[in-house]
Each structure stands twice: as C-alpha cells, then as structure tokens.
C-alpha positions in Angstrom: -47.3 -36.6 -16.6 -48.2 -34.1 -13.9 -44.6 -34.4 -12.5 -42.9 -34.1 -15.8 -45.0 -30.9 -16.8 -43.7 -29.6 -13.1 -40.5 -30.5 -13.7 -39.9 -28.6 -16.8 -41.6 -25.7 -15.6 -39.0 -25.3 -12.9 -36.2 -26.2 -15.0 -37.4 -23.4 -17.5 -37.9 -20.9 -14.6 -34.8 -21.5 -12.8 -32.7 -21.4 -16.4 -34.8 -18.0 -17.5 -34.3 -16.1 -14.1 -32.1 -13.0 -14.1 -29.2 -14.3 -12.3 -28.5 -17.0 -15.1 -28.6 -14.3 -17.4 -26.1 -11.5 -15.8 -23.0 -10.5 -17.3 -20.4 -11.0 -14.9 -18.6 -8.0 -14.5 -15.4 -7.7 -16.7 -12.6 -5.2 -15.0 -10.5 -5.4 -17.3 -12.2 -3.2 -19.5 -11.9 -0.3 -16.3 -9.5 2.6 -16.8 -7.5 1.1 -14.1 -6.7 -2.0 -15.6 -4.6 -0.1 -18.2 -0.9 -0.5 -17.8 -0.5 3.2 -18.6 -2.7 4.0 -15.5 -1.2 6.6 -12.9 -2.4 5.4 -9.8 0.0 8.6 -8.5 -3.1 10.7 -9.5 -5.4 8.9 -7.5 -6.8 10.6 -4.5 -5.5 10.0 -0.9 -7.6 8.7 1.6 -8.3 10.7 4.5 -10.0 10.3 8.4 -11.7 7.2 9.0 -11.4 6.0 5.6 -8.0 4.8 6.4 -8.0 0.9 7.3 -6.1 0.2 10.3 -4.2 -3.3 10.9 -5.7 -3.3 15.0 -7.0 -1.5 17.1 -3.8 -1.1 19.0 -2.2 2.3 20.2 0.0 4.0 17.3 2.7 4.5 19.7 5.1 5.9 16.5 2.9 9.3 17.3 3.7 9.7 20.9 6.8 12.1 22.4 9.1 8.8 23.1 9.1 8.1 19.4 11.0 11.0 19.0 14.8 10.0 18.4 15.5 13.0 20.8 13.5 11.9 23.8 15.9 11.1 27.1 14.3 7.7 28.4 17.0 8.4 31.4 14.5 11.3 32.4 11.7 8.4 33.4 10.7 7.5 36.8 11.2 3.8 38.3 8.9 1.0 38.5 8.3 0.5 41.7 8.9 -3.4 42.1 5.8 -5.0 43.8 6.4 -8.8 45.3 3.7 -11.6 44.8 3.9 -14.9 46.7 2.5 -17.4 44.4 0.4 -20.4 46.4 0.9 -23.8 44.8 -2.1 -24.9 43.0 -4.8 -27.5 45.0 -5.7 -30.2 42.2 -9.5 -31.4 42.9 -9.8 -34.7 44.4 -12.3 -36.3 41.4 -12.7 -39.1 43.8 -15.0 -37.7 46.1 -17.5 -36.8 43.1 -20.8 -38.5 42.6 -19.8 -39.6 39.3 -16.6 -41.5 40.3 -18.5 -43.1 43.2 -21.1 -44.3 40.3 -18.2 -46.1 38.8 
C-alpha cells in the first residue's frame, strides 16, 4: 500500500510541475510571421554581431582584390629544393609482443 501511495504521489507531482504545464511558445502569432512584414525595415547588424562562416582571412578586402591591381608587379618565389628520404617501416618482429607469439 506504501508503494502504491508513493507511486501516485510522484505521478501527481511529476504531472502538476510547471513544465507539464507551459504553453509552448506560438510564433506565429509574432509580427514577423505576417506575410505583409517588411523585413527591409529591419535593422542591420553591425561589429561583432555579424556571424562569420570561418575564421579565415577575408581576402576580398585586401589591395589584390582590386580588379586594377598588376599581379606582374609581384616578386618571385624563390624555389627551395627538398630531398625526400624513403620512409624505414618498423621491423614488428623484433618487439616483445611478436616474440610472445
């Protein structure tokens, strides 16, 4: 009976808390869910509010996006030559656990 009693009480609490209770929001109701909202006269976002897509360099904002820049005018890479050494595999056959085997 004890069990029961507790049972109910939790069922009664959880079913009466606020949560079960709250109106879920309903947007549609908002100004901007009109179809004769002008989201022209919204406000533009400015500074850090802006979102960017990375974190990479904007390189549309630098003097060589400029369709009047002379790439001609830029100095040479100077070529640089690597030797590459070919790659050592490890010998797994000297290890402790392949000798276990």
């Amino acid at each position: 009976m004890k069990l029961l009693t507790s049972v109910a009480l939790s069922a009664v609490f959880v079913f009466s808390s606020a949560s079960a209770f709250a109106d879920i929001p309903d947007f549609s109701k908002t100004a901007a869910a009109k179809s004769s909202y002008d989201f022209s006269n919204n406000q533009p976002a400015k500074g850090n509010q802006l979102q960017q897509a990375s974190t990479r360099h904007d390189f549309s904002k630098t003097v060589a996006a400029n369709d009047k820049y002379l790439f001609s005018i830029n100095e040479a890479a100077v070529v640089v030559q690597k030797t590459v050494n070919p790659s050592t595999q490890h010998d797994f056959s000297t290890t402790t656990a392949m000798k276990r085997i």
